[in-house]
N, C-alpha and C positions, 0 to 999 in steps of 0.2 A: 138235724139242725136244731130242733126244740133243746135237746140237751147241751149241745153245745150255747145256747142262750142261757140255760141257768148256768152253768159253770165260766161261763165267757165273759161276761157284764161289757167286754170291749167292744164285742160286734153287736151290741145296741145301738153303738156309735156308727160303727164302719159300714151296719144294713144299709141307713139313709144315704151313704155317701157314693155306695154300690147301684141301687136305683136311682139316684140323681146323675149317675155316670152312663146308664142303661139309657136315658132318656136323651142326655147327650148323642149320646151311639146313633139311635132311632134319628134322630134330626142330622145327624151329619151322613144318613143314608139317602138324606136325600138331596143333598148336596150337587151333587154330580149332576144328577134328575134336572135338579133348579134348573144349572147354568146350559145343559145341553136346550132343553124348555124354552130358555133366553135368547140363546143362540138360533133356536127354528122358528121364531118368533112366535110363539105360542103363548095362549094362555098360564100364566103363572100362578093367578090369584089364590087356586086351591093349595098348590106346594106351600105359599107363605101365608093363607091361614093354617096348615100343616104345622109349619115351621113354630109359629106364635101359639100356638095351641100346646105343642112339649113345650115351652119358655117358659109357658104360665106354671106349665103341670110339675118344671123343676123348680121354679121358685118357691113355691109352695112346700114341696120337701124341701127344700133351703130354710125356709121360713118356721115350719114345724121344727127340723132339726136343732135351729139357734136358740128357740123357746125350750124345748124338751131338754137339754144338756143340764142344768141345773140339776136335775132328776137320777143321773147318771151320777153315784154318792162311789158305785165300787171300780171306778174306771182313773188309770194314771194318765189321763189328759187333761191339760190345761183347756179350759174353755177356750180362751183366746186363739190358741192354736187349731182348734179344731174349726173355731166359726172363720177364722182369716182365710183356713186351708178352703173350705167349702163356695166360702165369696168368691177368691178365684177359680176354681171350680166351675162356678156361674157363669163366669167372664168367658168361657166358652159358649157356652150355649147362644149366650145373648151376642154373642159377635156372629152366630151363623143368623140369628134373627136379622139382625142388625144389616149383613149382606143380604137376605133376602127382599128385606123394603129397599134395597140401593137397588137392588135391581130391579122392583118395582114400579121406583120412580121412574126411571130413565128410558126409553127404546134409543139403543145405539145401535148401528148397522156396523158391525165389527169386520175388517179382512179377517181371514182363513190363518194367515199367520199369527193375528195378535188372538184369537179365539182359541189356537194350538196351544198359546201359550199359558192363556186364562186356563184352560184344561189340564194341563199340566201342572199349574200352580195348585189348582183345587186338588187333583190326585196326590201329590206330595203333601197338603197339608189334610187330607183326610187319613194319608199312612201316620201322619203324627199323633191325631187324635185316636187311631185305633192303638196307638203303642199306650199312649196315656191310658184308655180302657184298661188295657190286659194288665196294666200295672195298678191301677186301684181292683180290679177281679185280682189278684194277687193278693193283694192285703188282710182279704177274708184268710186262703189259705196260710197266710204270716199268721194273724193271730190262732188261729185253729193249731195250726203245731206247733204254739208257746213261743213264734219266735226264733223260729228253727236255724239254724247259719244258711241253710241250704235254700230257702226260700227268700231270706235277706237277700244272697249274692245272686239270686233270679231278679230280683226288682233292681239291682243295680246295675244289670246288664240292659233292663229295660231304657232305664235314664241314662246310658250312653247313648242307646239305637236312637231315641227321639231326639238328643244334640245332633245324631248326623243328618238328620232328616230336615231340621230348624236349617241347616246350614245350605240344602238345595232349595230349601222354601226361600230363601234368602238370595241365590242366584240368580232363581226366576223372577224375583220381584225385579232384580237388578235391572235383567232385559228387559222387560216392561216397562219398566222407568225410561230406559233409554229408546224405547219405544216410540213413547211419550212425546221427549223431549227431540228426537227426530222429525216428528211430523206434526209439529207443532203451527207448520204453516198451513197444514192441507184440511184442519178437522177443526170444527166447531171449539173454542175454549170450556164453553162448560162441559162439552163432552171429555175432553182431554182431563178435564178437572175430574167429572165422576168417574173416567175411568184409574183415577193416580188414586182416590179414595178408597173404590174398588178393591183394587189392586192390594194397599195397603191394611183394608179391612180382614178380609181373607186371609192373608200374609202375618196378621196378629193374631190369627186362631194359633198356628204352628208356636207362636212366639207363649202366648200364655201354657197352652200344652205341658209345656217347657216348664214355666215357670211353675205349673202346678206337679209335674214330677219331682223336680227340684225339691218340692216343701215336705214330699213322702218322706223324707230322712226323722224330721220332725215330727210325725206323725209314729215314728217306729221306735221312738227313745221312752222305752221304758222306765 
């Protein structure tokens, strides 16, 4: 890897974007953890200092990375493009933060049905973020083989898998909505309110995911 840094100057870029995507990773493993935790009524506090503790630790690579890029004189990226791709990038992580203090705030005593389904939601959208993974760990091998056809058409298969995935995160949220709005007589308002937040909190991890594969096209224009 040393050699390929001197002759690469690209993956100076693409290191920082690689570990800011790892740290991702580590926080959405623990995802699942959170909400089953939530659901037994357990102590949470530790997973969502967890959770706030990788936010800090990627904003910081976010933060170094936006400062350092001026530095990078041998690399065909446009600054702008590199720092927009990154900010979204972040918009993950902080949206699993961001669910862990909603579930923080709240004790809701959930049926077995809508918990099935909060469970499901989570599992479909952490298949999203592992696809987004495997497609920025892809990147590294794009630039290392110059950009290869054969590497490109692997990262384009990737951003179709995570549109079909967007599209089940999006069914589930559907039921849950109409959830909602069925039992809308039987359950506390602000509960019904945190859980539609909830709901749609999580539901914009899959949704940004997306959005930040989408941007890889940009990132790969030599």
């Amino acid at each position: 890897m040393a050699i390929f840094k001197k002759l690469l100057p690209n993956v100076k870029v693409i290191e920082p974007i690689i570990k800011h995507a790892q740290i991702i990773e580590k926080a959405m493993m623990k995802f699942p953890e959170l909400f089953r935790a939530y659901f037994g009524f357990k102590n949470i506090d530790e997973i969502v200092k967890e959770i706030t503790n990788l936010e800090r630790e990627a904003d910081k690579i976010k933060e170094r990375l936006k400062s350092s890029l001026d530095n990078y004189h041998l690399t065909p990226f446009e600054r702008s493009t590199i720092v927009l791709y990154i900010h979204n990038q972040d918009k993950i992580i902080d949206l699993i933060e961001d669910t862990s203090k909603l579930l923080y705030l709240n004790n809701f005593e959930m049926p077995e049905e809508l918990k099935n389904m909060l469970m499901e939601l989570v599992e479909e959208v952490k298949n999203a973020v592992d696809v987004f993974e495997d497609g920025v760990r892809r990147l590294e091998r794009i630039f290392i083989s110059d950009f290869s056809t054969r590497e490109i058409e692997a990262e384009k298969f990737e951003m179709e898998k995570v549109e079909g995935l967007e599209d089940k995160v999006d069914e589930i949220t559907l039921k849950i909505g109409r959830w909602i709005y069925s039992n809308k007589e039987n359950y506390n308002p602000i509960d019904l309110m945190f859980l539609r937040n909830l709901a749609l909190t999580v539901s914009e991890i899959a949704d940004v995911s997306q959005n930040v594969v989408d941007m890889i096209p940009s990132i790969l224009k030599k």
